[in-house]
mmCIF file of the N, C-alpha and C atoms, coordinates in Angstrom:
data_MODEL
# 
_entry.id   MODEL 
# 
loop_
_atom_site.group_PDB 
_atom_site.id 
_atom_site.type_symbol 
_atom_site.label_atom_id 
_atom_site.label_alt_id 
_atom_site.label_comp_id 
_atom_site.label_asym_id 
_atom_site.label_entity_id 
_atom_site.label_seq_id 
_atom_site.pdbx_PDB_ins_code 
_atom_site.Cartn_x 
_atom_site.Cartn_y 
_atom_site.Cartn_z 
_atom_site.occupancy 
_atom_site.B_iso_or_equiv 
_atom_site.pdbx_formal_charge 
_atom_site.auth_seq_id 
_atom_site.auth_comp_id 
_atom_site.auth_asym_id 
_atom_site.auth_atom_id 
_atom_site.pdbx_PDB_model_num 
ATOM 1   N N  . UNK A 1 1  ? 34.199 64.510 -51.000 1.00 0.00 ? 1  UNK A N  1 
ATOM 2   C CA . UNK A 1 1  ? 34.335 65.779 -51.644 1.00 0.00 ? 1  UNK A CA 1 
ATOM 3   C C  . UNK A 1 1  ? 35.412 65.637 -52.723 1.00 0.00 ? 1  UNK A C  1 
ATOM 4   N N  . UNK A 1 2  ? 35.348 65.984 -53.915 1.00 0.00 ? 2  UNK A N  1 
ATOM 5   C CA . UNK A 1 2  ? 36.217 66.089 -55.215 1.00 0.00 ? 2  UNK A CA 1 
ATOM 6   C C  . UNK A 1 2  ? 36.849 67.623 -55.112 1.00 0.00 ? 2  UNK A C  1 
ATOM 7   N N  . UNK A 1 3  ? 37.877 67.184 -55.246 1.00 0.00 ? 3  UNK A N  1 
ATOM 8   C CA . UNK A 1 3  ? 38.981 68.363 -55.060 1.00 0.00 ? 3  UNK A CA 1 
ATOM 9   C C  . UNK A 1 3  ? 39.700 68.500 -56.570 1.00 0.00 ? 3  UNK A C  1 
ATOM 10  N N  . UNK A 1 4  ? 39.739 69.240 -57.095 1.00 0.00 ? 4  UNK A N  1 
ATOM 11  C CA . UNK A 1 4  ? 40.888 69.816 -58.397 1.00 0.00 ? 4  UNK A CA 1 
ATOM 12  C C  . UNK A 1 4  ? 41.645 70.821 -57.952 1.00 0.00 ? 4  UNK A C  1 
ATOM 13  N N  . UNK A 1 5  ? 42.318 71.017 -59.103 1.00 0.00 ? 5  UNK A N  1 
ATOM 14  C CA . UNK A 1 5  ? 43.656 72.100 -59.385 1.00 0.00 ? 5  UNK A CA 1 
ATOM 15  C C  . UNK A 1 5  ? 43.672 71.837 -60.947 1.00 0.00 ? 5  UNK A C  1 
ATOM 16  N N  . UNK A 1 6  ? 43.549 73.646 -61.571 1.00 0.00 ? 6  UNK A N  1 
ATOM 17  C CA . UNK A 1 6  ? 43.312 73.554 -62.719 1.00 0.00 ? 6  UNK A CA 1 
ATOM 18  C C  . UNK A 1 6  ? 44.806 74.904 -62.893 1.00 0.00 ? 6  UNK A C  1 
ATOM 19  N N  . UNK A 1 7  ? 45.064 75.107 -64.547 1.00 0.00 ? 7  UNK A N  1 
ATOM 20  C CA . UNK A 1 7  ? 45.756 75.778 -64.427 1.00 0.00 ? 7  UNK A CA 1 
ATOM 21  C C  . UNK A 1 7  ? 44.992 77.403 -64.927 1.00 0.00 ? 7  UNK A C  1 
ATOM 22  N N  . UNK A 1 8  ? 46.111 78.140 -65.608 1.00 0.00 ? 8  UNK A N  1 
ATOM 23  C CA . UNK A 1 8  ? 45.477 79.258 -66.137 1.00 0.00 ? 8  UNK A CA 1 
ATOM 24  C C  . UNK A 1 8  ? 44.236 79.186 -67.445 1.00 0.00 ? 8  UNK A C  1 
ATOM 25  N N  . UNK A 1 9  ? 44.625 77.922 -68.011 1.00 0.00 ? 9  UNK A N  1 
ATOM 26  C CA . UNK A 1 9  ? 43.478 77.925 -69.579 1.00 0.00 ? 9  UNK A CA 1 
ATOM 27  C C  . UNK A 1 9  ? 42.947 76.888 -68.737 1.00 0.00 ? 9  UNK A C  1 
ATOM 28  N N  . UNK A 1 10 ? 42.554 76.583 -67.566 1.00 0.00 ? 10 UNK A N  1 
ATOM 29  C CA . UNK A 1 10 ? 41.542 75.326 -67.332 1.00 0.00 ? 10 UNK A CA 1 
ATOM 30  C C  . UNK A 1 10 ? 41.876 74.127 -67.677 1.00 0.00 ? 10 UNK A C  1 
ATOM 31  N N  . UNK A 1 11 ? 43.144 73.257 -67.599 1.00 0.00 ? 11 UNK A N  1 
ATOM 32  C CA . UNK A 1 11 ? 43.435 72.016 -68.105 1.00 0.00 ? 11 UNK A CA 1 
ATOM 33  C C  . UNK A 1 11 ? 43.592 71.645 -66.349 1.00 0.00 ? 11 UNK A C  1 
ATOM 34  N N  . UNK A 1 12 ? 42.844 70.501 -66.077 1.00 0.00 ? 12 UNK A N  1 
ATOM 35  C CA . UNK A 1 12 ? 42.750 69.853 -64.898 1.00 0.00 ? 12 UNK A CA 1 
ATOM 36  C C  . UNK A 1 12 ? 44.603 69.538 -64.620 1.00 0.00 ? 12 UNK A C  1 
ATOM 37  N N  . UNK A 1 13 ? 44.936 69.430 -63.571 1.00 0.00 ? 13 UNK A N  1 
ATOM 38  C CA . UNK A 1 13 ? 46.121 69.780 -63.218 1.00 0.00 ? 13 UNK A CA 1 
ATOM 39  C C  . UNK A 1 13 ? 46.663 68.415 -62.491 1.00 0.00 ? 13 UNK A C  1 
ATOM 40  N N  . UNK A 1 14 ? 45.552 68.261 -61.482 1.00 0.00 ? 14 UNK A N  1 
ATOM 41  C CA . UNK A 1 14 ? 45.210 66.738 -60.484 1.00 0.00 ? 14 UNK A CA 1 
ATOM 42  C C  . UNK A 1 14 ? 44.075 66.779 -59.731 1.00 0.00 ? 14 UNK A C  1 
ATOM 43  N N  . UNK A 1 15 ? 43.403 66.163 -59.249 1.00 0.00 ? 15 UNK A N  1 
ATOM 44  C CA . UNK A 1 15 ? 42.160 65.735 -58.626 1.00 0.00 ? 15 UNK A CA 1 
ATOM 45  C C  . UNK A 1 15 ? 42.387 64.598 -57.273 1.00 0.00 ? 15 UNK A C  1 
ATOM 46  N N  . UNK A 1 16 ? 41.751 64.898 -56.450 1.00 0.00 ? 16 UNK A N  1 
ATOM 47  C CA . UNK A 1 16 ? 41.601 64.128 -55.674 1.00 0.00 ? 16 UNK A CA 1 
ATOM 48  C C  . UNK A 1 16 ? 40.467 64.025 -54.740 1.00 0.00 ? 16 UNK A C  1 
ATOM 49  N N  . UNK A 1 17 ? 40.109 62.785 -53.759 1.00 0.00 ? 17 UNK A N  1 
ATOM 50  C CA . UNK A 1 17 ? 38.744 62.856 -53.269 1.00 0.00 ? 17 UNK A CA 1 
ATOM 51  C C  . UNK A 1 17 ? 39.161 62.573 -51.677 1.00 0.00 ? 17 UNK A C  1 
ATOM 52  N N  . UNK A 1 18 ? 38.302 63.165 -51.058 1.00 0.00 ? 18 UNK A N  1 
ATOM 53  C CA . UNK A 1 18 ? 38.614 63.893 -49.641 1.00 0.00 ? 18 UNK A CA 1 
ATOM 54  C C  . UNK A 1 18 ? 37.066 63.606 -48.747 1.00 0.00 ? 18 UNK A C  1 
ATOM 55  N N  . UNK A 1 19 ? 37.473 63.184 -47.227 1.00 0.00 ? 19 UNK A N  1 
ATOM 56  C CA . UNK A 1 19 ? 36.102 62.332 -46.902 1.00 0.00 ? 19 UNK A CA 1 
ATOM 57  C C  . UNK A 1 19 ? 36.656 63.534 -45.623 1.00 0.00 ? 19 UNK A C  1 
ATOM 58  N N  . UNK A 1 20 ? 35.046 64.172 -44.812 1.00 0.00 ? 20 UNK A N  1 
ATOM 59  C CA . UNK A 1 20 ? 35.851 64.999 -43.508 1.00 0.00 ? 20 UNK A CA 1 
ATOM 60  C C  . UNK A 1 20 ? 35.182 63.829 -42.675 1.00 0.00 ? 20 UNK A C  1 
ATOM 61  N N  . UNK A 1 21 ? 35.918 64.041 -41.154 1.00 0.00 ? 21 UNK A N  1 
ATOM 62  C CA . UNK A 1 21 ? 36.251 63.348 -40.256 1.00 0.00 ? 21 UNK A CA 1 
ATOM 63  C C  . UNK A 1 21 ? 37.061 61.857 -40.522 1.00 0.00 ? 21 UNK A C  1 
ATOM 64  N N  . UNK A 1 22 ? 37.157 61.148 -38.882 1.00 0.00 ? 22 UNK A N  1 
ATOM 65  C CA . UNK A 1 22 ? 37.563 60.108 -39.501 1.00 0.00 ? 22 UNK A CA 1 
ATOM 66  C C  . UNK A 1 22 ? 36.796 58.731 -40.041 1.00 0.00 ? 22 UNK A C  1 
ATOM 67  N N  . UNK A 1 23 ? 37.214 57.662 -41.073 1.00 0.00 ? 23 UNK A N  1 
ATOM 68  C CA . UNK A 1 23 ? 36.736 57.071 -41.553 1.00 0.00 ? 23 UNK A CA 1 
ATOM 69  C C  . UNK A 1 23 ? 36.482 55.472 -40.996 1.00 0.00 ? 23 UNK A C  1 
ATOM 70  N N  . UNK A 1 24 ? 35.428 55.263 -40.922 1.00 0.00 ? 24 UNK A N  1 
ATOM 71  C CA . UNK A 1 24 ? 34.968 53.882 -39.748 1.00 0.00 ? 24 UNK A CA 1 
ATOM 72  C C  . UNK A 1 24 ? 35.434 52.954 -40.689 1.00 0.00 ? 24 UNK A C  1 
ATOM 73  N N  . UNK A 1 25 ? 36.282 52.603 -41.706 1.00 0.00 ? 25 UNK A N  1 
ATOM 74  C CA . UNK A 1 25 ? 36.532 51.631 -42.542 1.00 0.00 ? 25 UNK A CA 1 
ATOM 75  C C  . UNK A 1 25 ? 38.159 51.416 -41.913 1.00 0.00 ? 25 UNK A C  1 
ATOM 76  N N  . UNK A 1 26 ? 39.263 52.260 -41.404 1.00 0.00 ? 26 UNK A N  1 
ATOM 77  C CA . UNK A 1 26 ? 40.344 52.377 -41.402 1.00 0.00 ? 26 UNK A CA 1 
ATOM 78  C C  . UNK A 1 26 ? 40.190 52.562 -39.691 1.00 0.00 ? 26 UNK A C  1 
ATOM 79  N N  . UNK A 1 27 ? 40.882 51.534 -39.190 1.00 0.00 ? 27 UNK A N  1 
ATOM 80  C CA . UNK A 1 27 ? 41.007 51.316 -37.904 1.00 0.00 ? 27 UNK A CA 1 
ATOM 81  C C  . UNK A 1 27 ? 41.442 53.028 -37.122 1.00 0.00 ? 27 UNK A C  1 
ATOM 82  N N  . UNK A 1 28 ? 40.804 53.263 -36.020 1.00 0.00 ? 28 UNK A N  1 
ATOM 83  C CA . UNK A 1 28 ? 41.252 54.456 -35.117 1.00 0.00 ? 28 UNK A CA 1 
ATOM 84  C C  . UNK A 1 28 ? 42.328 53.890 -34.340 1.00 0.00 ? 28 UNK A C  1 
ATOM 85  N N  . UNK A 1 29 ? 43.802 55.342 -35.076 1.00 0.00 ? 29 UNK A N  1 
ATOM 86  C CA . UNK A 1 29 ? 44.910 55.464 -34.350 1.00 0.00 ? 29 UNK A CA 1 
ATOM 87  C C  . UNK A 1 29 ? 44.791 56.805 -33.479 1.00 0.00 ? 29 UNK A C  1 
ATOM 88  N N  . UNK A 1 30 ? 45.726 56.820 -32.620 1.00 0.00 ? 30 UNK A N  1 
ATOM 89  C CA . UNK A 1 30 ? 45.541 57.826 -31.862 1.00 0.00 ? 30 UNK A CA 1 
ATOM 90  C C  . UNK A 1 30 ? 46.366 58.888 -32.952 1.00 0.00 ? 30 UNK A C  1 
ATOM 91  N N  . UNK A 1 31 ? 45.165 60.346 -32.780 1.00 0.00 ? 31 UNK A N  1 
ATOM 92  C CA . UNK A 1 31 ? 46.745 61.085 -33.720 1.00 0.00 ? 31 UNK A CA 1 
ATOM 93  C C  . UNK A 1 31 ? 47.408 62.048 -32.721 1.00 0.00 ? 31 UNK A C  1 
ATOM 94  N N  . UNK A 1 32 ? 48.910 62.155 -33.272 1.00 0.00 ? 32 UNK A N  1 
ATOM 95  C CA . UNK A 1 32 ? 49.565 62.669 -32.427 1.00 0.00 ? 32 UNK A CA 1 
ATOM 96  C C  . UNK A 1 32 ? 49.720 64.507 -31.945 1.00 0.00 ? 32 UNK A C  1 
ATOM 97  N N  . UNK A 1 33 ? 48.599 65.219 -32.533 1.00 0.00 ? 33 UNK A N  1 
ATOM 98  C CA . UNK A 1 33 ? 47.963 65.935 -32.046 1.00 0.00 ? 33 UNK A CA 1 
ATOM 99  C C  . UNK A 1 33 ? 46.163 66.089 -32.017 1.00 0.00 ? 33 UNK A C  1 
ATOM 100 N N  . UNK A 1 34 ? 45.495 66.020 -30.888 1.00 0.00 ? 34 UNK A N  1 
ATOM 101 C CA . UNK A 1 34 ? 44.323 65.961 -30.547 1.00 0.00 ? 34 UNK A CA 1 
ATOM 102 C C  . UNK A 1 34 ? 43.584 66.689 -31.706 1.00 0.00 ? 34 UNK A C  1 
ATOM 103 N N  . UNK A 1 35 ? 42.409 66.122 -32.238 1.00 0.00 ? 35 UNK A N  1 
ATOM 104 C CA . UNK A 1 35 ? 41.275 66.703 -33.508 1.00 0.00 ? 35 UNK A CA 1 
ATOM 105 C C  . UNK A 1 35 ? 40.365 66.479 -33.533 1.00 0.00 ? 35 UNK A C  1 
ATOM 106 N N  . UNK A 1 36 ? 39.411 66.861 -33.205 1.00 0.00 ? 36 UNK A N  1 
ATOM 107 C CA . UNK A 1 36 ? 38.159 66.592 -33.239 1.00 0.00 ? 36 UNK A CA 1 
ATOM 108 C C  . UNK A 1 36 ? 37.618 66.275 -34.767 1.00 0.00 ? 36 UNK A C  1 
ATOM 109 N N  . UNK A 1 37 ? 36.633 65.744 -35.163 1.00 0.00 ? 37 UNK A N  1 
ATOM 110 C CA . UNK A 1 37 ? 36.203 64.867 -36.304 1.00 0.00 ? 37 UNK A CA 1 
ATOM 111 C C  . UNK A 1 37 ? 36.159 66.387 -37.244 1.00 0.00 ? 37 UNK A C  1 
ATOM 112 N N  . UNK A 1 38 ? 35.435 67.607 -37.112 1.00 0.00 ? 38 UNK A N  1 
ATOM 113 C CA . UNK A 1 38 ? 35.599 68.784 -37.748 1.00 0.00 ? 38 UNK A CA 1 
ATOM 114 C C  . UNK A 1 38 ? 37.067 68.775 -38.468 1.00 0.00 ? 38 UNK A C  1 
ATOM 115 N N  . UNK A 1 39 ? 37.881 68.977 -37.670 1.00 0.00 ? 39 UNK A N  1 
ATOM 116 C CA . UNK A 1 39 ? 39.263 69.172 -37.923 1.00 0.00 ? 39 UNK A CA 1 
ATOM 117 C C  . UNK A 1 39 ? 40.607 68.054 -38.853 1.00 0.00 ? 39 UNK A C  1 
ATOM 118 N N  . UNK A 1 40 ? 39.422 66.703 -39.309 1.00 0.00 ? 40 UNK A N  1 
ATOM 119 C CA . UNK A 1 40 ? 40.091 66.003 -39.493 1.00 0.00 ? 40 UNK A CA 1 
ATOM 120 C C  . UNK A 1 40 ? 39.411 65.426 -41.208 1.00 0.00 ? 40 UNK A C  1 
ATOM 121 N N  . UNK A 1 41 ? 40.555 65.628 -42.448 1.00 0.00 ? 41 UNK A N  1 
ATOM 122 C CA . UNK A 1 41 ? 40.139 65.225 -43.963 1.00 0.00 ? 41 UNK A CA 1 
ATOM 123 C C  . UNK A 1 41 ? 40.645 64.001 -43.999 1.00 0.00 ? 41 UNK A C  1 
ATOM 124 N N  . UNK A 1 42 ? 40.189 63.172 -44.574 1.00 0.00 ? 42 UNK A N  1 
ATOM 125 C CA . UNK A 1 42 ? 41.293 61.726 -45.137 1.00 0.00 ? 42 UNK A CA 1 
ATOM 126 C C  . UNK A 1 42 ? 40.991 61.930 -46.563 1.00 0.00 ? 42 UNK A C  1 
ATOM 127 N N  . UNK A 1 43 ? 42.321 62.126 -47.534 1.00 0.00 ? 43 UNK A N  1 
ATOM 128 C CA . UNK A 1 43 ? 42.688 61.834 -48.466 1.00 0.00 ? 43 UNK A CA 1 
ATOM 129 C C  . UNK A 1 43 ? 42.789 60.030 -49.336 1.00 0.00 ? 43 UNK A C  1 
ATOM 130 N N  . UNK A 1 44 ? 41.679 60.133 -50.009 1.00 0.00 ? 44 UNK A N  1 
ATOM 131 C CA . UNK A 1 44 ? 41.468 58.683 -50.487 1.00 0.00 ? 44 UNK A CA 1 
ATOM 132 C C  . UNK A 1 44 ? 41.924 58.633 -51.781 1.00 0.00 ? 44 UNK A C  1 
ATOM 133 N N  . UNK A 1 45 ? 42.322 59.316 -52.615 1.00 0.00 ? 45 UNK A N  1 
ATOM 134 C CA . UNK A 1 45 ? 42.413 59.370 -53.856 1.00 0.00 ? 45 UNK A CA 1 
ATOM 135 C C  . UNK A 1 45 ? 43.007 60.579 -54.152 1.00 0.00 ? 45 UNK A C  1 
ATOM 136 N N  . UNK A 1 46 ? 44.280 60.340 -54.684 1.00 0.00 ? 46 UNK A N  1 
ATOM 137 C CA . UNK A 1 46 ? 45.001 61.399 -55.385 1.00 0.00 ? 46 UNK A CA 1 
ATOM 138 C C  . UNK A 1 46 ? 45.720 61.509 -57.081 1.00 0.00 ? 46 UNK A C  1 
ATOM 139 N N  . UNK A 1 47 ? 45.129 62.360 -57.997 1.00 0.00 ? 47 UNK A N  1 
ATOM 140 C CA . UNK A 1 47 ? 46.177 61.550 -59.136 1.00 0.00 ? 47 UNK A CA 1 
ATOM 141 C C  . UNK A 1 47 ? 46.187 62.607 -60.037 1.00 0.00 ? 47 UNK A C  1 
ATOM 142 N N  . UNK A 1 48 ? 47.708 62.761 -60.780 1.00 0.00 ? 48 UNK A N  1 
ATOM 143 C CA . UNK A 1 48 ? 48.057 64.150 -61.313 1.00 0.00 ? 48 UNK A CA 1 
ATOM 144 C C  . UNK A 1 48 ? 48.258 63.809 -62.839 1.00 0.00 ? 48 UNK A C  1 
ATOM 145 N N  . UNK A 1 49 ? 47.699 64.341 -63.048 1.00 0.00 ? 49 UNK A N  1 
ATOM 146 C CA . UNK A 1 49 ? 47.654 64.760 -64.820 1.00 0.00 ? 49 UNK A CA 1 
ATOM 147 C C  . UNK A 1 49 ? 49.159 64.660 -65.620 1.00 0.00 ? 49 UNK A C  1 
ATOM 148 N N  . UNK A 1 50 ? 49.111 63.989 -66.518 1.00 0.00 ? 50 UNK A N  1 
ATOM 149 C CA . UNK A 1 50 ? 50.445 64.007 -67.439 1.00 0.00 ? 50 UNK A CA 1 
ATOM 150 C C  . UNK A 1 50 ? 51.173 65.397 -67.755 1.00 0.00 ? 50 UNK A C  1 
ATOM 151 N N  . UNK A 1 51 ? 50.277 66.726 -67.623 1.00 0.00 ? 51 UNK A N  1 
ATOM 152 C CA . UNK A 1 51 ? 51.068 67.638 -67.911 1.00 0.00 ? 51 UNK A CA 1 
ATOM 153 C C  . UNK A 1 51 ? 51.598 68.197 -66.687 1.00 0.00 ? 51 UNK A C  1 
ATOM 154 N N  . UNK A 1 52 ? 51.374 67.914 -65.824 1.00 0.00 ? 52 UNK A N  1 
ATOM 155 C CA . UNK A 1 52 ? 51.729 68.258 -63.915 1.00 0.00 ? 52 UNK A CA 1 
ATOM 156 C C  . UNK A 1 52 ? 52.753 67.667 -63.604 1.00 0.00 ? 52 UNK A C  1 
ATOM 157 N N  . UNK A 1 53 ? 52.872 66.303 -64.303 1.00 0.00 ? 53 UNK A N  1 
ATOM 158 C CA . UNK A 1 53 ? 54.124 65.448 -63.102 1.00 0.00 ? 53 UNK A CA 1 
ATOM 159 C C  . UNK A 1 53 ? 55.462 66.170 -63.196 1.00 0.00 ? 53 UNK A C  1 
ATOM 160 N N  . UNK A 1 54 ? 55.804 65.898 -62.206 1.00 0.00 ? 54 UNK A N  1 
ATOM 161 C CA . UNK A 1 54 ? 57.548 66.205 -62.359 1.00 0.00 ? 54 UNK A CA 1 
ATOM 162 C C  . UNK A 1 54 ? 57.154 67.561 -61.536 1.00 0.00 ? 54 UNK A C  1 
ATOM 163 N N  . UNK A 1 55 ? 56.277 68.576 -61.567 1.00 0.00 ? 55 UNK A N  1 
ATOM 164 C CA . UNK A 1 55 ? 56.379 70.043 -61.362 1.00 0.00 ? 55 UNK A CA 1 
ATOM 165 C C  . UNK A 1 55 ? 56.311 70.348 -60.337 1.00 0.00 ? 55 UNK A C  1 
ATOM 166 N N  . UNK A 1 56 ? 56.812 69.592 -59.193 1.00 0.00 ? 56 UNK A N  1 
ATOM 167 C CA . UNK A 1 56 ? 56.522 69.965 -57.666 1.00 0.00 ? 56 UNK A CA 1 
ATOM 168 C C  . UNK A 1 56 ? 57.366 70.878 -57.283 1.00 0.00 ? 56 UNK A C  1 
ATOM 169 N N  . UNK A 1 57 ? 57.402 71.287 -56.365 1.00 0.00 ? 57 UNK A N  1 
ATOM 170 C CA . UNK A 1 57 ? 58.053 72.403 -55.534 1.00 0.00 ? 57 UNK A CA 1 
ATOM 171 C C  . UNK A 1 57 ? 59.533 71.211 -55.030 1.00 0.00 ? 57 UNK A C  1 
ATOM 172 N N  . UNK A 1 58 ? 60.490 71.734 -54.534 1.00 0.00 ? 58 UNK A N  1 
ATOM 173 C CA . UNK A 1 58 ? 61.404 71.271 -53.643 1.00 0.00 ? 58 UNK A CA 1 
ATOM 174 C C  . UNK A 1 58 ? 61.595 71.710 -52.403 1.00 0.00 ? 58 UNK A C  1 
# 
């Protein structure tokens, strides 16, 4: 699944790509609260736009 964040005039912000459950490529750890495959995204790809960086929250 492709994920964005755009701003008020629509300039892509950052993007990233998002797989649900867990992924049979990346060895099963136990996680340290119980999730069923519903309940569980892996983040594969994340990357923020030149006019975004720096602008995080603290």
């Amino acid at each position: 699944m492709f994920i964005g964040a755009f701003d008020d005039d629509g300039t892509l912000l950052g993007a990233g790509i998002l797989t649900k459950g867990e992924d049979p490529d990346y060895p099963s750890e136990a996680w340290k609260i119980p999730a069923t495959d519903d309940q569980i995204a892996i983040l594969h790809l994340l990357a923020v736009g030149p006019a975004a960086r720096g602008k995080g929250g603290r």
